[in-house]
C-alpha positions in Angstrom: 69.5 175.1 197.3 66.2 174.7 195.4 64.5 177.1 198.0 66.8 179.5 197.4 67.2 179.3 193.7 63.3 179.3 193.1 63.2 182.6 195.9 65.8 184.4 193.8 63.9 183.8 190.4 60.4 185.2 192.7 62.7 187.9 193.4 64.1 188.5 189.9 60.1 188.1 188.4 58.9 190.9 191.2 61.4 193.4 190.2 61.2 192.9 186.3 57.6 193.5 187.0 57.8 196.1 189.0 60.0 197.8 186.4 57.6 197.5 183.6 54.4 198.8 185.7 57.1 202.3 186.5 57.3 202.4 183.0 54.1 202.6 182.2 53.3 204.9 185.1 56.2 207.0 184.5 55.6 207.4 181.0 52.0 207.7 181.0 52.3 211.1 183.6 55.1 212.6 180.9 53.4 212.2 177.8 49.9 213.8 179.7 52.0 216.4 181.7 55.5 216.7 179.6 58.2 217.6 182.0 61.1 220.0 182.8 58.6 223.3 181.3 60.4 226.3 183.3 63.4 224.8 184.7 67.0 224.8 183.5 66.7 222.0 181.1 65.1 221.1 177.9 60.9 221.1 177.9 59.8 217.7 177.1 56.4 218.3 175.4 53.3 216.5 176.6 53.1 213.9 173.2 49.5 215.5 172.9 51.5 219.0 171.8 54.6 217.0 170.6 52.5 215.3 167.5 52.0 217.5 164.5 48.4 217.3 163.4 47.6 216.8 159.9 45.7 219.2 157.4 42.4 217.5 158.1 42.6 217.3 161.7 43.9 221.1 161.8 42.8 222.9 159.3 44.0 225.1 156.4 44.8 224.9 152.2 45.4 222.4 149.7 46.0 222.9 146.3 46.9 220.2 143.2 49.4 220.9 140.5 49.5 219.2 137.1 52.2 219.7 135.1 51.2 221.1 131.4 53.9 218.5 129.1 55.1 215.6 130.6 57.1 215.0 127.0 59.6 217.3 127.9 63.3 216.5 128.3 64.2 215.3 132.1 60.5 215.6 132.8 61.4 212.9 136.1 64.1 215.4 137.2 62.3 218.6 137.0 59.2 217.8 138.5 61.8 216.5 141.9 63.1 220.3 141.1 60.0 221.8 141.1 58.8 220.2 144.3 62.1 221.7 145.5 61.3 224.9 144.4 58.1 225.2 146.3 59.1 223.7 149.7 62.3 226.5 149.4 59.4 229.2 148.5 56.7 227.9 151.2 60.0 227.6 154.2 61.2 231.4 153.2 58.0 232.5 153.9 57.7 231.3 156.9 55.3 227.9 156.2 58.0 225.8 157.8 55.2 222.6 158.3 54.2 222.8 154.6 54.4 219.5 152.9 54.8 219.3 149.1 54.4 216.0 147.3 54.4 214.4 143.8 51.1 212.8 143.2 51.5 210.0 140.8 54.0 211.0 137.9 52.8 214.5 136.8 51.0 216.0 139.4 51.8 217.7 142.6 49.9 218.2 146.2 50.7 221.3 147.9 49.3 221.1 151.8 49.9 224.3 154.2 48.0 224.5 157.5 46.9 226.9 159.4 45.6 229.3 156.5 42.3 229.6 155.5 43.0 232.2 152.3 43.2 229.8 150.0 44.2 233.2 147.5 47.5 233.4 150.0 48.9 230.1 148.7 48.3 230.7 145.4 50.4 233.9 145.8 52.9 232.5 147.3 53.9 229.2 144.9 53.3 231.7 142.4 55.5 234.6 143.2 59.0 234.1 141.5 61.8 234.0 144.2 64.2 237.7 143.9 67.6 236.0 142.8 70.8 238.2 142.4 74.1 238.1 141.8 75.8 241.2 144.1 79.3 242.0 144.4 81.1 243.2 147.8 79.9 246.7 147.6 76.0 245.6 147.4 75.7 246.4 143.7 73.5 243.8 141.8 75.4 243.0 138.6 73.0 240.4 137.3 69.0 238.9 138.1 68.4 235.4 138.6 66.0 235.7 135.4 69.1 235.7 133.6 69.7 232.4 134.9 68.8 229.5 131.8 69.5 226.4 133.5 71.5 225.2 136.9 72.7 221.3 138.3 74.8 219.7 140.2 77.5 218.3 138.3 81.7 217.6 139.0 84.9 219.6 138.6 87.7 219.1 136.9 89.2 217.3 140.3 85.9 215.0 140.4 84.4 217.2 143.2 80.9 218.1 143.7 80.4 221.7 142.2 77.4 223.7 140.5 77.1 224.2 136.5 75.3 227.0 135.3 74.2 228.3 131.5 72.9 232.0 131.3 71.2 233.8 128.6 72.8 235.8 125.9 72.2 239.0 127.3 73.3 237.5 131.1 76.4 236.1 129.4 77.5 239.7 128.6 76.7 241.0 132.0 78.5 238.3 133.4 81.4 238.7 131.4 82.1 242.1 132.1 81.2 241.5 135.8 83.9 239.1 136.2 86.6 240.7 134.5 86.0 243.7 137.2 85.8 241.4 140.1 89.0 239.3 139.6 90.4 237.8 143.0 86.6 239.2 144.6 83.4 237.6 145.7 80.4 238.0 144.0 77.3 236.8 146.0 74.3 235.3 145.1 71.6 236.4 147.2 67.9 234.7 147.5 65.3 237.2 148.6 68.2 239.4 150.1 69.3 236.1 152.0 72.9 234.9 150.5 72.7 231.2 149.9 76.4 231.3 148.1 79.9 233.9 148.1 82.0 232.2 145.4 85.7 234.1 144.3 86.0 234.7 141.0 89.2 233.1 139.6 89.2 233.9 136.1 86.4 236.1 133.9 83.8 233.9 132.6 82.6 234.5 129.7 80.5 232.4 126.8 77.5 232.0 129.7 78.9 229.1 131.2 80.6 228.1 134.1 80.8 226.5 137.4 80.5 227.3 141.3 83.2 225.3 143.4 83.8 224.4 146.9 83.7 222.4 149.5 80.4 221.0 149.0 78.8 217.9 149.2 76.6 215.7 146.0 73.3 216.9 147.9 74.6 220.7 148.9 75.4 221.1 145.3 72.1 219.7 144.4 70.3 221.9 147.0 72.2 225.1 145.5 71.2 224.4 142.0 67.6 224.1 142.9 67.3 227.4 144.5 69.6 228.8 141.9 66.4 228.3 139.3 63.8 229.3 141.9 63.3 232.6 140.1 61.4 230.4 138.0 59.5 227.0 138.2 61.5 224.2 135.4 57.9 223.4 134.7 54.8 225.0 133.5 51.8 224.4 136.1 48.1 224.0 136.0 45.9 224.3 139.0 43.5 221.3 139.0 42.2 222.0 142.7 42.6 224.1 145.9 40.1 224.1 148.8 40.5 225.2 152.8 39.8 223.0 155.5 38.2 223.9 158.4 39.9 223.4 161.7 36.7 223.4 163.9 35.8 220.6 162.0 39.1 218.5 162.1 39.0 219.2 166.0 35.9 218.1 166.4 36.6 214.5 164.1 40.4 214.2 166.0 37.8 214.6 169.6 35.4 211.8 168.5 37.9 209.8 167.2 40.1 209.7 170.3 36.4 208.8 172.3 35.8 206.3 169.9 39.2 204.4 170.5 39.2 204.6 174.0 35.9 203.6 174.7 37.4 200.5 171.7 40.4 199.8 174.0 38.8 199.7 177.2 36.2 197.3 175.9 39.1 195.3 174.5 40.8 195.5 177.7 38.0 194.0 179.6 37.0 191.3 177.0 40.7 190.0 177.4 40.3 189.7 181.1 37.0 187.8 181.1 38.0 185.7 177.9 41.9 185.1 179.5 42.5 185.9 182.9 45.8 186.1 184.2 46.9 186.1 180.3 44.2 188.9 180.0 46.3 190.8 182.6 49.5 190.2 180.8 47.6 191.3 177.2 46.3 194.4 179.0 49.8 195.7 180.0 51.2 194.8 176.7 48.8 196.6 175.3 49.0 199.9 177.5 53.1 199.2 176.2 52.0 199.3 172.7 49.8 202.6 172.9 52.8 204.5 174.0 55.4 203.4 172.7 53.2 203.8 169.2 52.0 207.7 170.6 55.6 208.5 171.3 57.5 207.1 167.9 54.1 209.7 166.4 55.8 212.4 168.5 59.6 211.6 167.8 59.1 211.6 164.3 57.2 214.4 163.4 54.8 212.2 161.8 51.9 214.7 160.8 49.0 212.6 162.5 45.4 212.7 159.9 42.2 211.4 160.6 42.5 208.3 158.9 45.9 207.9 160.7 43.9 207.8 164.0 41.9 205.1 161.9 45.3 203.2 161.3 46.5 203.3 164.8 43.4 201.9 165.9 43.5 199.3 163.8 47.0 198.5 164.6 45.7 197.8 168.4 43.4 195.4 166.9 46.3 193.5 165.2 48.3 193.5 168.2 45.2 192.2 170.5 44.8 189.7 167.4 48.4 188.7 168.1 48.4 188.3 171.9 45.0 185.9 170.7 46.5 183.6 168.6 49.6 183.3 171.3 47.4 182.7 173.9 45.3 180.1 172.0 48.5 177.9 171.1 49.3 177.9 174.6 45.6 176.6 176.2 46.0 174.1 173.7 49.3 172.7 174.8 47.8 173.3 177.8 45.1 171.1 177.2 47.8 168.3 175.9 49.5 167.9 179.3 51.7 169.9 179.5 53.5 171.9 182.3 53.2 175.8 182.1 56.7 176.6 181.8 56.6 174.3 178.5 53.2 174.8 177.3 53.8 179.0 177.2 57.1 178.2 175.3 55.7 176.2 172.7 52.7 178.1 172.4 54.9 180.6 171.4 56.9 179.1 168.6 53.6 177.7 167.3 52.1 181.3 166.9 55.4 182.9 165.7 55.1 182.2 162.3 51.3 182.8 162.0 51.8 186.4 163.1 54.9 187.4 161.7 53.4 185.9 158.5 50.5 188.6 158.7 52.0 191.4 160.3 54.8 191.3 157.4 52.0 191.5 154.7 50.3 194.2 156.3 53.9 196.1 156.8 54.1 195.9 153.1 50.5 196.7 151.7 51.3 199.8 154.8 54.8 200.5 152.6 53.1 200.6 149.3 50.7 202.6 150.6 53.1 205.4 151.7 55.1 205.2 148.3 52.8 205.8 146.2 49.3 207.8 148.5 49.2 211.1 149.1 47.5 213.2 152.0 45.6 211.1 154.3 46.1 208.0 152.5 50.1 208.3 153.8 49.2 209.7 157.2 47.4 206.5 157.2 50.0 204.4 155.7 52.1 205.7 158.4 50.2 205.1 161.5 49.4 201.9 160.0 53.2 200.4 159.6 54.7 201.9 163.0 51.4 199.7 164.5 52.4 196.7 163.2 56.1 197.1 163.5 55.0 197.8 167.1 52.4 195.2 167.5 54.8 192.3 166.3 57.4 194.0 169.1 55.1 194.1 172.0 53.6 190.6 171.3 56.6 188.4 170.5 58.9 190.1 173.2 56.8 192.2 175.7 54.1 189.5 176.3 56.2 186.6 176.2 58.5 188.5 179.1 55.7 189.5 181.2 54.0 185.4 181.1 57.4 184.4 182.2 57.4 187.1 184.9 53.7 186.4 186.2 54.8 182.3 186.3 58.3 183.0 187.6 56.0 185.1 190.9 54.6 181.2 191.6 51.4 182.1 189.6 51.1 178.8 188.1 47.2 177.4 189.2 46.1 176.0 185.3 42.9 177.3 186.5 43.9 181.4 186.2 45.2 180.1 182.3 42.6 178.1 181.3 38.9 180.0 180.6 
């Protein structure tokens, strides 16, 4: 019965192994080749094309925004609107991997890649959007400039809806508008593009009143921002702009990627000659950790900077410092005694609390990092926190699986443990 029970678990070890080795074969050959590209199903991207490459890495414009009075009323809220604003102006024109961000509390980052004008930007953010109001023949009874303030704000029922307060001279046009359009649709178009067809229900006059349906809190936010894109809430000063050459981000992404290979090879081997068979089981946690890190990168749409390559390195070396301090604990129970099987549990409850004690830290400097950085610094932020997320996975799971696997083959000579 013992025979057959300790065969079974050989048995059970082999295939669990053999498992995780297809996985890392199997994935490996899809992320360098993709698969499906041609056939009649979707094209899964090699991860090399699936990761979107930051401005550094591939080149184009960045510009910096301050904003003239921060004393102004709701200064929080229209700065969040203007950001809006721009990622609807940069999307509409086609810049669809733009990113716009608030850069501490009165300044804003404007990133496009792939243009090298840095002129074509600035026309661009500041070009007023074409907003009309257009009734079901195509006649445009009012301009957006008329438009004096928009927001999301409740009905009479408590549903979402959209409050809006023209000017004087757009109250009048709006007025008259209504009266002839009783029981119609008026249309407000966005550069020709209709973002909303309300019926008119009752003339609306003394430049106030309200868009209703069935819309959400955040589609009646959304409408009211590009509502008041004709104009920006605030007034904005260019602090900086500069392009970014792409030869030279492909040429620091190439080096970089050298650079950590050559690192995790020389890792790889150091782990073998330091721990043996646990430098076997380190190695293939590790390969696990790359990918899984390289394909969360691609599933994400994480843009991927140079300093982000910097931060996924660096989360290897946290998740080789990991499998270190496990493997430590265990020689030394080792060295107490005890058997294998006990010695590799222990080891690991020892080094549990150690790790997730300076993984959890990191995760948080990595957090604040992203809240409050901007450009690379997030990129790096990023990398950084899906490392260590990772790293803490691969260690405390993945490694502890695959020394149970390796012991439950019949591996158990102290010798192939202990350097």
């Amino acid at each position: 019965m013992a025979s057959n029970n300790k065969r079974s678990s050989r048995t059970g070890s082999l295939i669990t192994l053999i498992v995780i080795l297809l996985i890392i074969c199997i994935g490996s050959f899809l992320g360098i080749n993709g698969f499906g590209k041609g056939k009649m199903i979707n094209y899964l991207k090699p991860w090399g094309e699936a990761i979107s490459l930051g401005l550094d890495l591939r080149g184009g414009v960045y510009t910096v925004y301050q904003a003239d009075d921060p004393s102004v009323e709701n200064f929080d809220e229209k700065m969040n609107s203007t950001v809006n604003i721009l990622i609807s102006r940069l999307t509409r024109q086609g810049f669809t991997e733009a990113t716009v961000t608030r850069q501490g509390t009165d300044r804003i980052r404007v990133e496009i890649p792939n243009v090298q004008d840095p002129n074509q930007i600035l026309s661009i953010i500041g070009t007023p959007a074409l907003l009309q109001f257009v009734d079901e023949n195509g006649t445009v009874l009012m301009e957006g400039s008329m438009v004096q303030n928009a927001a999301a704000a409740q009905d009479e029922n408590g549903q979402p809806c959209v409050s809006f307060e023209l000017t004087d001279e757009g109250s009048k046009l709006f007025a008259e508008a209504t009266a002839n359009n009783l029981g119609k649709t008026i249309s407000i178009t966005l550069d020709g593009e209709t973002i909303s067809a309300p019926r008119v229900n009752s003339v609306i006059a003394g430049g106030r009143g309200e868009i209703t349906g069935n819309f959400t809190a955040a589609e009646a936010q959304s409408l009211a921002t590009l509502i008041l894109s004709g104009a920006l809430p605030l007034n904005l000063t260019q602090l900086e702009v500069s392009a970014i050459s792409a030869t030279l981000g492909v040429e620091a992404l190439d080096r970089a990627v050298k650079a950590g290979l050559i690192g995790v090879i020389l890792v790889m081997v150091f782990m073998l000659l330091r721990y043996r068979i646990m430098g076997v089981v380190a190695d293939l946690a590790l390969t696990l950790y790359v990918m899984i890190v390289v394909l969360l990168l691609a599933l994400t749409g994480a843009q991927l900077t140079l300093p982000g390559v910097a931060g996924i390195i660096l989360g290897i070396g946290m998740a080789v410092d990991a499998n270190v301090v496990i493997f430590e604990r265990i020689k030394e129970e080792m060295r107490l005694g005890r058997p294998l099987d006990s010695s590799i549990s222990k080891g690991f409850d020892r080094a549990l609390t150690a790790i997730i004690d300076a993984n959890v830290t990191t995760v948080i400097a990595a957090i604040v990092l992203y809240a409050f950085g901007t450009g690379s610094v997030r990129g790096f932020a990023l990398t950084l926190g899906i490392g260590v997320v990772t790293s803490m996975f691969t260690a405390i799971f993945i490694t502890h699986k695959l020394l149970d696997t390796f012991v439950g083959l019949g591996i158990r000579n102290e010798k192939l443990y202990l350097a």
